[in-house]
N, C-alpha and C positions, 0 to 999 in steps of 0.2 A: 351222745350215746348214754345210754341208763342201763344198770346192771345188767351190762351182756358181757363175757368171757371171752375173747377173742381168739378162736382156733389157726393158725399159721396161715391156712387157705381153706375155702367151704363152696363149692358150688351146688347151689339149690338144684334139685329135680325141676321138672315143669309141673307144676299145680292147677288143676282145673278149680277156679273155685266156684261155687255156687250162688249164681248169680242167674241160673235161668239162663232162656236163650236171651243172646244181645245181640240186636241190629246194629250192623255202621254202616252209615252213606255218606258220601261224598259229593257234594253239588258244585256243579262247574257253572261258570258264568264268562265269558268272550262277549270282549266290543260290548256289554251292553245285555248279550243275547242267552238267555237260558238255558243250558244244553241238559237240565236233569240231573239226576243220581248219575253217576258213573265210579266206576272201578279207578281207584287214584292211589299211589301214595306217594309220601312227602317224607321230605330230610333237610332239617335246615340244622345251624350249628356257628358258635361262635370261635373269634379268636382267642390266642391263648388268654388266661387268666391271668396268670403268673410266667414269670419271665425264667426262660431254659427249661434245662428237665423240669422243674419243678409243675408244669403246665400239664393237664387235662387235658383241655383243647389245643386245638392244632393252628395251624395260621387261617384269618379270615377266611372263607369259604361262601362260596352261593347256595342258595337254598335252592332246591331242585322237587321236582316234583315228575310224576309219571302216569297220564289218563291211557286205560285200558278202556277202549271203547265200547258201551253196548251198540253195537249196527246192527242197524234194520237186519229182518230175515232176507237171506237171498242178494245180499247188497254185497259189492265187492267195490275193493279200494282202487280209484281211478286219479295218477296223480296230474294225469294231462288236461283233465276234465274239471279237478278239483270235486270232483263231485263223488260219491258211491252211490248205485245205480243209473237208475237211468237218469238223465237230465229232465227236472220240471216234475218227477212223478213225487207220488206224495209221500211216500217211503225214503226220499233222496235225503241223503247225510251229506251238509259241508263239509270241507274240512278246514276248519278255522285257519286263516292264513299267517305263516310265520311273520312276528313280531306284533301278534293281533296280545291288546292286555287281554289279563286273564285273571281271576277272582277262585281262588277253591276253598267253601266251608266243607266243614264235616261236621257229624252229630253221631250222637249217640243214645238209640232204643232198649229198653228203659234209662229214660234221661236222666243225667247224675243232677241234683237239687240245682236250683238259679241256671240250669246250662242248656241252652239251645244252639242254632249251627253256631260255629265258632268260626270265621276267617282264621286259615292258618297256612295259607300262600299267597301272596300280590306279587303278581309278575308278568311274563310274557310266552308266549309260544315261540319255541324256542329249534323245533324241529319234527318231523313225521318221518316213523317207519313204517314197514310191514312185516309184523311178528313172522317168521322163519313156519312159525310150528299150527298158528291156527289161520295164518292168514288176514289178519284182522288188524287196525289201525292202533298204533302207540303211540302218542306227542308227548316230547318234551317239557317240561314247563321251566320257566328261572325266572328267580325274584330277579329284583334290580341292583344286585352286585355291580353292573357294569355300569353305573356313576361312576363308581370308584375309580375305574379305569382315567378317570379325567386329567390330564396333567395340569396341577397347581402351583402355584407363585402364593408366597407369604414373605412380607418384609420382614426384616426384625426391628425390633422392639425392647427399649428399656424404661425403665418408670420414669424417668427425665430422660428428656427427647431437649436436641438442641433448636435452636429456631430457625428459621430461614435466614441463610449465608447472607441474604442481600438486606436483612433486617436489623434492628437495635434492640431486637425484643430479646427478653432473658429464656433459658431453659422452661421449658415447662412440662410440669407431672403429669404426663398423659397417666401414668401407670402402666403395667405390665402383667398380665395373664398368660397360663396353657391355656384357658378356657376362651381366651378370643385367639390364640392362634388356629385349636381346636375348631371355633366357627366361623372363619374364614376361609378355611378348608373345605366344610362344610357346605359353606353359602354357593362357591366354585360345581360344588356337584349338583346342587341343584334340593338341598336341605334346607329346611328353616326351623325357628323355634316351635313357629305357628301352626294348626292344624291346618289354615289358609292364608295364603302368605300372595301380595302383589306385586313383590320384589322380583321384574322379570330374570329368567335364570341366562337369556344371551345378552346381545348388543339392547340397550335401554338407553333412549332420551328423555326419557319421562321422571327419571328418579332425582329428584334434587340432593338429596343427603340421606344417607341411608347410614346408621348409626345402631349395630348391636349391643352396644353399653355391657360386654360379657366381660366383664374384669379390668377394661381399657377402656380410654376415648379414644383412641383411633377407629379411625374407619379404614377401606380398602381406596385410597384415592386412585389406584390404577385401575380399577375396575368401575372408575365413573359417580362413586357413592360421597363427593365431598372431599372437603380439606381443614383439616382440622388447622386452628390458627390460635387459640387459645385455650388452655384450663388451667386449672387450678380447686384445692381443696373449700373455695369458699363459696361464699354465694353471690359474688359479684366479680368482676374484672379485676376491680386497685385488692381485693383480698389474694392474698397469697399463703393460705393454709397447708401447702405440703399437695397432695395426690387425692382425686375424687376416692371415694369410698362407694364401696359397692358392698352386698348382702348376697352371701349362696345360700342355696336352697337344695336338698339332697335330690327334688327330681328332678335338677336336670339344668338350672339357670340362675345366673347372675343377674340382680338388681342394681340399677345404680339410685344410689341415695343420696351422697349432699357432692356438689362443687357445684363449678359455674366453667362449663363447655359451649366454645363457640368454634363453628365449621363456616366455611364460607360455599356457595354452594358449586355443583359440578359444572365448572366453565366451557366444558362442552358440548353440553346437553343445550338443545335447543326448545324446551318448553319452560325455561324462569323464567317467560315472560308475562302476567297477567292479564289475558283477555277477557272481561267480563262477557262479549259477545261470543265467544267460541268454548270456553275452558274454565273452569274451576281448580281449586288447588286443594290437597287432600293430605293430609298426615292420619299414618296408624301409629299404633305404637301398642305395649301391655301394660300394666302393675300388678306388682307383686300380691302374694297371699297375704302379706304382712303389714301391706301400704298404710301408713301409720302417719302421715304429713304430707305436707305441699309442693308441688313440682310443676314450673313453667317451661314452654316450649313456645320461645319467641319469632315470629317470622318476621325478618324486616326487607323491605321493598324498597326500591329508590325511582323518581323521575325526577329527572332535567333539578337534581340536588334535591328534592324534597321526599324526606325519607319518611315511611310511615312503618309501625311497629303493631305486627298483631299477634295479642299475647295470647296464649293457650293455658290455661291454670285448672290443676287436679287437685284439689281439697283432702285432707286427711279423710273424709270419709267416702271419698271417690266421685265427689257434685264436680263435674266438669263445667266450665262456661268460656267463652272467648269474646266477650263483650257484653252485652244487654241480654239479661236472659229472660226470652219469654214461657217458654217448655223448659222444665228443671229435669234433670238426669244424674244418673251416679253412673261411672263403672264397677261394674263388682269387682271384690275379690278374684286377683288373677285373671283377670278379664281382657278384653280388647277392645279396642275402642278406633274410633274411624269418625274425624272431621273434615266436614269440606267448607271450605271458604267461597262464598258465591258471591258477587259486587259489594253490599253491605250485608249479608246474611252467611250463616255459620250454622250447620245443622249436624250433630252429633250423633252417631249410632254407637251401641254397646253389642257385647256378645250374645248379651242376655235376651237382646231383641227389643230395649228401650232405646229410646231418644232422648235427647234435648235439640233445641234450637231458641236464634236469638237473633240480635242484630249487630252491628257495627255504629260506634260514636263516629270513628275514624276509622273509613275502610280504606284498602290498596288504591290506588289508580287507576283507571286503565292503561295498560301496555305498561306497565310498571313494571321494573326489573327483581325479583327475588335474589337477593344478593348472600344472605346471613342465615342459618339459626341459633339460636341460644337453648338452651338446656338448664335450666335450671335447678336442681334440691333447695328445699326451704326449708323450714322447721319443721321438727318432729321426724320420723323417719318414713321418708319417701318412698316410693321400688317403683323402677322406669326401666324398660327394655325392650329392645328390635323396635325401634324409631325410624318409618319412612313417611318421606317428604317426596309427595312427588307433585309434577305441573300437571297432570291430564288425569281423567280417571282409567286406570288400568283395569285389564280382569284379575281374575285370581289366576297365577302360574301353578306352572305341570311342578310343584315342589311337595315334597315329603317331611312329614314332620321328624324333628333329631330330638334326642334325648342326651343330654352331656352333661354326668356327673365324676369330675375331676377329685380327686381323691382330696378330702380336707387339708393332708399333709402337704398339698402342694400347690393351692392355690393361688396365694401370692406369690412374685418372684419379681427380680431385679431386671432380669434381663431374657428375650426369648430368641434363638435365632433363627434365621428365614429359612425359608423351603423352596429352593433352589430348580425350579422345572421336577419337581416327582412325582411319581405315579400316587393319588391320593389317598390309594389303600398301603402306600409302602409308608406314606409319611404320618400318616395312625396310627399305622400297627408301632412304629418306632415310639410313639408316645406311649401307647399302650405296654410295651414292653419296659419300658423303663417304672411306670404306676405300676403296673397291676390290674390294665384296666381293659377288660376283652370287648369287642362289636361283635353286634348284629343287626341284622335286617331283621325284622317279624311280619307276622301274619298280613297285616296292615299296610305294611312297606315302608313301616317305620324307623330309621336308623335308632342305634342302642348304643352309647359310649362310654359304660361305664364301671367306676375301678369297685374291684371286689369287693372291696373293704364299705362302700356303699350300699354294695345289693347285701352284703352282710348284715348291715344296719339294720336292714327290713325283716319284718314281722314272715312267719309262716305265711305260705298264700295256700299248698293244699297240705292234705294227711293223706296219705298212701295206706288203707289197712293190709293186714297180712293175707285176708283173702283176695286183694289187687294184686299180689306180686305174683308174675309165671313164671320169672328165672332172673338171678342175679349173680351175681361173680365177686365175692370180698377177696380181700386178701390184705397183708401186712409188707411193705417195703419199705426198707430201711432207706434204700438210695432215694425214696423221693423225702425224704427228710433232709437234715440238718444240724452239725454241731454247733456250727455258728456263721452267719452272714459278713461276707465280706463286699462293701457297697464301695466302689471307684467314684469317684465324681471329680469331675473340672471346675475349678473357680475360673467363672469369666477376668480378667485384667483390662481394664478401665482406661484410659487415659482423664483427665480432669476438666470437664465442661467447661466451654465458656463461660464467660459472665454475659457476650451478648451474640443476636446470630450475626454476628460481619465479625465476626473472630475464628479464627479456622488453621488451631494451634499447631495440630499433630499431621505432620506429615504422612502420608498412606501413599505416595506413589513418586520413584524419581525417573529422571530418562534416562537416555541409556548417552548422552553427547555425542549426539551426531554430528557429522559433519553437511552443513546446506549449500547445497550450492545456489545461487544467485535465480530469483524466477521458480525454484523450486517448490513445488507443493509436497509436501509431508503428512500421512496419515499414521496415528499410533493407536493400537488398541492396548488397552491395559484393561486388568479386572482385578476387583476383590478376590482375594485368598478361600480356598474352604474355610477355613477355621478363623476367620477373620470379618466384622461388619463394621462399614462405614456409615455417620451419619453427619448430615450436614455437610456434603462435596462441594465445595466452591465448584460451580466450571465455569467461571468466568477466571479465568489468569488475570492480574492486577496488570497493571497499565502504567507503565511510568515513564518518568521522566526526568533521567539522569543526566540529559545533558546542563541543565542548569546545576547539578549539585558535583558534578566532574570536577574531577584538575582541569588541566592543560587540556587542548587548546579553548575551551571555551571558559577559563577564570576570567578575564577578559570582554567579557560580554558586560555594560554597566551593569543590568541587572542583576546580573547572576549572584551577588552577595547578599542581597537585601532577598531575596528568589531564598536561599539555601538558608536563610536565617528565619524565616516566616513556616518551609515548608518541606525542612529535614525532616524533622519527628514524624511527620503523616507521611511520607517516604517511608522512613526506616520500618513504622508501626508496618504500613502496607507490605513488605519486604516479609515480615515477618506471620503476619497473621491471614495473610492470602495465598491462593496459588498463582505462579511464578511460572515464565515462561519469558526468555531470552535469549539473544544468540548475541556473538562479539567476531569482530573484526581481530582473529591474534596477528595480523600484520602488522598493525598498526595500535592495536589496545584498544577500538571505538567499537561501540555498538553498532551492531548490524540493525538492519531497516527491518520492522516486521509487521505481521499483522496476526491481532488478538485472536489465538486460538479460539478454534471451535469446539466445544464437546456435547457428546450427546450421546444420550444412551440405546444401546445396542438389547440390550438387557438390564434391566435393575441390578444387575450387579458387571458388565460389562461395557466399557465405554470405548468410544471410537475420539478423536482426538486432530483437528486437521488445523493444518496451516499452512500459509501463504509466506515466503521469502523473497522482497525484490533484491536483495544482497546489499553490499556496500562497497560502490570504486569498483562494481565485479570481482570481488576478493570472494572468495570462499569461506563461511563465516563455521562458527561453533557454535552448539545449541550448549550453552553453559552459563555460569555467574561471573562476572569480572572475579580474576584474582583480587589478591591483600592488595599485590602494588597495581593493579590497576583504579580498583574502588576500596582504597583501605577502610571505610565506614562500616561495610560488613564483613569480616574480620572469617566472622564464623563458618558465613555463607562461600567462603572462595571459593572457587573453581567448581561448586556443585552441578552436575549434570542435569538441565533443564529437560522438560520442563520439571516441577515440584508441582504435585496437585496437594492440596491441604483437605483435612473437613475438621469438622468442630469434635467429632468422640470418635476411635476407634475402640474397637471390642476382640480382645483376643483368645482364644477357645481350645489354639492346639495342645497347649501346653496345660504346665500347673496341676498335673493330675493329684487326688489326694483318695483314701481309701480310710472309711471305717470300719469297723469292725462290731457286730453286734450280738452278743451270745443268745442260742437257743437251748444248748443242753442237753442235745439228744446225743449221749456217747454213742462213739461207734459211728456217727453217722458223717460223712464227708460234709465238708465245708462247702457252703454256696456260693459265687460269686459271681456279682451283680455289677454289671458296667453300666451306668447312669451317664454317662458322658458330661456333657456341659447342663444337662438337665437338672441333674446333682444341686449345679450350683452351689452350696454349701453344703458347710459340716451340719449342720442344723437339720437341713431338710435330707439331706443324704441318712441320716441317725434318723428321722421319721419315717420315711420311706421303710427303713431295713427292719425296723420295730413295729409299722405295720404288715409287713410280711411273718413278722416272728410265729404268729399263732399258727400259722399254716404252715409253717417247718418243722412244728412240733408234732404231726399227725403222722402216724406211720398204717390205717385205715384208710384203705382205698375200695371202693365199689365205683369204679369206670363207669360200667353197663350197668341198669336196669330196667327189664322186660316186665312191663304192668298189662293189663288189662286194657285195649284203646280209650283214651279219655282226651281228646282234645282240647281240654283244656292245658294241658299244660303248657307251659312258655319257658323260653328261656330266662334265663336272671331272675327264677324264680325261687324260693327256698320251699322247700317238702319237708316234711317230717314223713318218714318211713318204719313202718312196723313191722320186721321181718317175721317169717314162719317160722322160724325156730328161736326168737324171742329177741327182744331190746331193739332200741330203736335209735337210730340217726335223723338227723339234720344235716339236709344235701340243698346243694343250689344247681339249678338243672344250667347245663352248659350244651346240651345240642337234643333235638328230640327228632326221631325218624314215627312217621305215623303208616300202621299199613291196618288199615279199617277192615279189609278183606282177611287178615287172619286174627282181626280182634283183639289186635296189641298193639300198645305204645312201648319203645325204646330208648330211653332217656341216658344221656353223657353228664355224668353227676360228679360234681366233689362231693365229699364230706366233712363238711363243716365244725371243726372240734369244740364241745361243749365246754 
């Protein structure tokens, strides 16, 4: 705002300004098919900005749109027929069929500088009436809100991840993002980074490792895309530098730049087999705007033990090569890039529309098994992201390009937790509300993720003069301000990682001691807690064998001494750092007969639990631990109710709540209070988060609505500078824009942005 006075409340007259006459039209496109100018208008709009009152926008919403039909003379709407008029004559109007896509530019006569039609609906046909008053056909239009509709699954995720229960391998720093829980959510609806993406959005056997490198090494291993089995912060295996590092970038994506990540590939898929006679193998993958150094993407193959290694290497100045190059190639800047490995030959395409190609010293084998890939950062600074590996050549999928830019303040984090079967617009908008950070759809059908404090970042895109404006509505409130920010957040509680994965400290589930009878089969379901994530679940129950380490009656056995001297300690360890699963004869103090539970999961976070009892003597046994006097070596363990499932880290979320506090200054003005949940995570990011909000608690200048002159170009997440008619000027970020070309206005849902 620049020297303007600000009156309590001011609503403008409507202003004709001078601009001569102005044409708008509207052009429809269905399936393909050109339907002309027609009569349209459009409403789209994002979720909230800002969390609580303090929000403009309202909850995600669909963009909607409305064609008034020019029909032929004399034609009337026939909905049995599908037809108006007669059928076959040359005057006959379709009526595009529901769920046909749909395309709507508009423009504007005399055209504003650089602007011709503008796309500003991608969606579908949605429904047909018949107007009440003329008779005459109205269709519906909707973007593609209803991805969102999808119900998603997200693991959780901490920067050290434990190993596999059945391994000796140590912890390792996958890392931890919102920005890859963000595009796995994503990926699920049918999103990608890319404007053309080959990542099929259903069931896919073709995908060997599919790896978005957005602030994590993990990938989606329930959705078929690999298994991550190693990283680390260095550039090779024996390095153990701490957590890969990655580079954001304010439009929208995370780089990965140096560690050394190996995935093994989807065990299910049935194309990692190399046919030179049938099939090729194909990695895409991007690099960043910044790609400043070297980065390998190693494929290794196996037959009958003879492993071969085919290396992919991007050079600081984007020369790709995978062997012998004969045709030299770069990827540009931010670019994309697509290799196919053919017998000994490797042919490179770029975005730009260059090649490379070359050959192999040492190629795969035939029917050679793709088993690995590696990932490499090297020197200098790399940028590597949305890496797929797939066995066949794919098309391009029905996918939508995302844009996700997570607010600085909270990029890094410790720990993320999963997303439990939710509706995918519910489990957004819940990140969104905690950042600051509003969606949409646009013109294109491109998804928008991103937090205020971003599109803030950005430059003016238009200037509104004062002869654009028809009518706008200021005014001053106090209640959407602020005296001072009250931010809640949860510290997650840890329990302390293994040293190795066959270690699996922390108890997360006991039974309840039942009673078995002999021949009995037994099924249990247990689950994870809300507010609680398991990682590293033993299900395998440990397996022992205490009759040699007993009292009575089996001291007595010659062995048994020389038996309990060799092979207490890996007893008592196993006792202790596995899950546990036993029953006891209390007639007699002997262990009942059993067989090693089954577990399997029901859900990623619900498990099913079954077992087999042939009894003992036909006594009636207990699902428990020996007592002290039965087994006095585990002293601790007595009489605990079996079974115990163990895993390597629990995460706990319900509790530990803590609150900052961050002054704004605005006397008078109530206090806001902002629940962060476990998102919070710290004091740290909780005190960033509330002091990026600060500037926008300090404005008590609100203009909602502003009614311009139709200009299609405007967008959402855009900033304007506006020049009003009775003087001084704001800086607004547009938050929802309704277009009606037929009465020569655009209607824009604005903040204003305090200078």
């Amino acid at each position: 705002m620049d020297n303007f006075v600000l009156p309590q409340k001011f609503e403008s007259p409507i202003t004709t300004a001078a601009h001569g006459e102005v044409i708008s039209s509207a052009q429809i496109t269905i399936d393909g098919k050109d339907y002309g100018m027609q009569q349209v208008e459009v409403s789209s709009g994002c979720s909230s900005e800002l969390p609580g009152r303090l929000g403009v926008a309202q909850s995600f919403s669909q963009g909607v749109g409305t064609i008034t039909w020019d029909m032929p003379q004399d034609s009337s709407v026939n909905f049995v027929t599908m037809l108006c008029g007669k059928p076959g004559a040359e005057d006959a109007f379709t009526i595009p069929p529901v769920g046909a896509s749909v395309s709507i530019q508009m423009g504007r006569s005399p055209s504003l500088e650089g602007q011709a039609l503008k796309k500003v609906l991608t969606g579908r046909v949605d429904s047909h009436e018949i107007d009440p008053q003329t008779g005459g056909l109205i269709t519906k239009i909707v973007d593609e809100w209803d991805r969102f509709s999808e119900t998603v699954r997200v693991l959780a995720n901490t920067a050290w991840m434990p190993n596999d229960p059945d391994s000796d391998g140590p912890p390792f720093p996958c890392a931890a993002s919102i920005s890859a829980y963000v595009w796995n959510i994503l990926e699920q609806c049918g999103y990608s980074p890319a404007a053309r993406s080959k990542l099929p959005i259903g069931s896919d056997t073709a995908t060997l490792v599919y790896a978005p490198l957005q602030g994590s090494a993990l990938v989606n291993e329930k959705r078929g895309h690999g298994i991550l089995v190693d990283v680390n912060g260095g550039t090779s295996w024996r390095e153990n530098q701490g957590t890969p590092t990655f580079v954001y970038y304010n439009s929208g994506l995370l780089f990965f730049q140096r560690g050394f990540i190996t995935y093994e590939t989807n065990p299910n898929t049935i194309d990692n087999y190399y046919d030179s006679a049938t099939k090729d193998f194909f990695v895409r993958g991007q690099i960043g705007p910044g790609h400043d150094g070297v980065v390998n993407i190693n494929i290794y193959s196996v037959k009958d033990n003879r492993r071969v290694s085919v290396p992919i290497r991007i050079e600081a100045d984007g020369t790709l090569h995978a062997g012998r190059v004969e045709k030299a190639g770069k990827v540009p800047k931010n670019g994309r890039f697509e290799v196919k490995i053919s017998t000994q030959r490797w042919e490179a395409n770029f975005s730009d529309g260059t090649q490379a190609y070359g050959k192999f010293d040492v190629a795969p084998e035939v029917n050679s098994k793709v088993y690995a890939i590696e990932i490499v950062g090297h020197s200098g600074k790399p940028e590597l992201a949305d890496v797929h590996v797939f066995g066949r050549d794919l098309p391009f999928a029905d996918r939508r390009q995302a844009f996700v830019a997570i607010p600085s303040e909270a990029i890094g984090t410790g720990f993320v937790k999963s997303c439990r079967d939710k509706v995918a617009r519910d489990a957004l908008e819940e990140v969104g509300q905690a950042f600051g950070m509003p969606m949409w759809v646009d013109g294109e059908g491109r998804f928008h993720f991103r937090a205020l404090t971003q599109l803030d970042k950005e430059g003016v895109a238009y200037s509104i003069p004062k002869d654009e404006i028809v009518d706008y509505s200021l005014k001053l409130d106090l209640l959407r301000c602020a005296s001072k920010i009250s931010v809640r957040y949860i510290v997650p509680a840890y329990n302390d990682l293994p040293a190795h994965g066959n270690e699996t400290y922390v108890k997360v589930y006991e039974g309840t001691n039942a009673q078995v009878k002999p021949g009995e089969k037994q099924t249990e379901i247990f689950s994870i807690p809300d507010t609680e994530e398991w990682f590293g679940i033993d299900k395998q129950p440990a397996d022992y064998d205490f009759i040699q380490v007993w009292g009575a009656p089996w001291k007595d056995i010659p062995s048994g001494a020389a038996y309990r001297a060799s092979n207490m300690s890996k007893i008592i360890d196993k006792a202790y750092s596995r899950s546990v699963d036993y029953t006891i004869d209390p007639t007699v103090g002997y262990p009942g007969y059993w067989t090693r539970p089954v577990i399997r999961d029901i859900t990623p976070w619900v498990f099913e639990m079954s077992s087999d009892y042939s009894g003992h003597r036909g006594n009636v046994l207990e699902r428990r631990f020996p007592t002290q006097r039965e087994l006095s070596i585990f002293e601790d363990m007595s009489g605990w109710r079996m079974p115990i499932i163990r895993a390597a880290r629990k995460v706990e979320y319900g509790n530990n709540s803590s609150t900052i506090t961050v002054e704004v200054g605005k006397n008078g003005a109530p206090v806001f209070e902002h629940n962060m949940g476990v998102w919070g995570e710290s004091r740290e990011k909780a005190e960033r988060i509330g002091n990026s909000f600060k500037k926008y608690l300090q404005n008590t200048v609100w203009c909602d609505r502003l009614t311009v002159m139709f200009n299609p170009a405007y967008e959402i997440g855009k900033k304007v500078r506006v020049e009003l008619p009775e003087g001084g000027t704001f800086t607004m970020i547009i938050l929802g824009v309704e277009q009606r070309p037929a009465d020569g206005v655009t209607t824009l849902t604005t903040r204003v942005i305090p200078s």
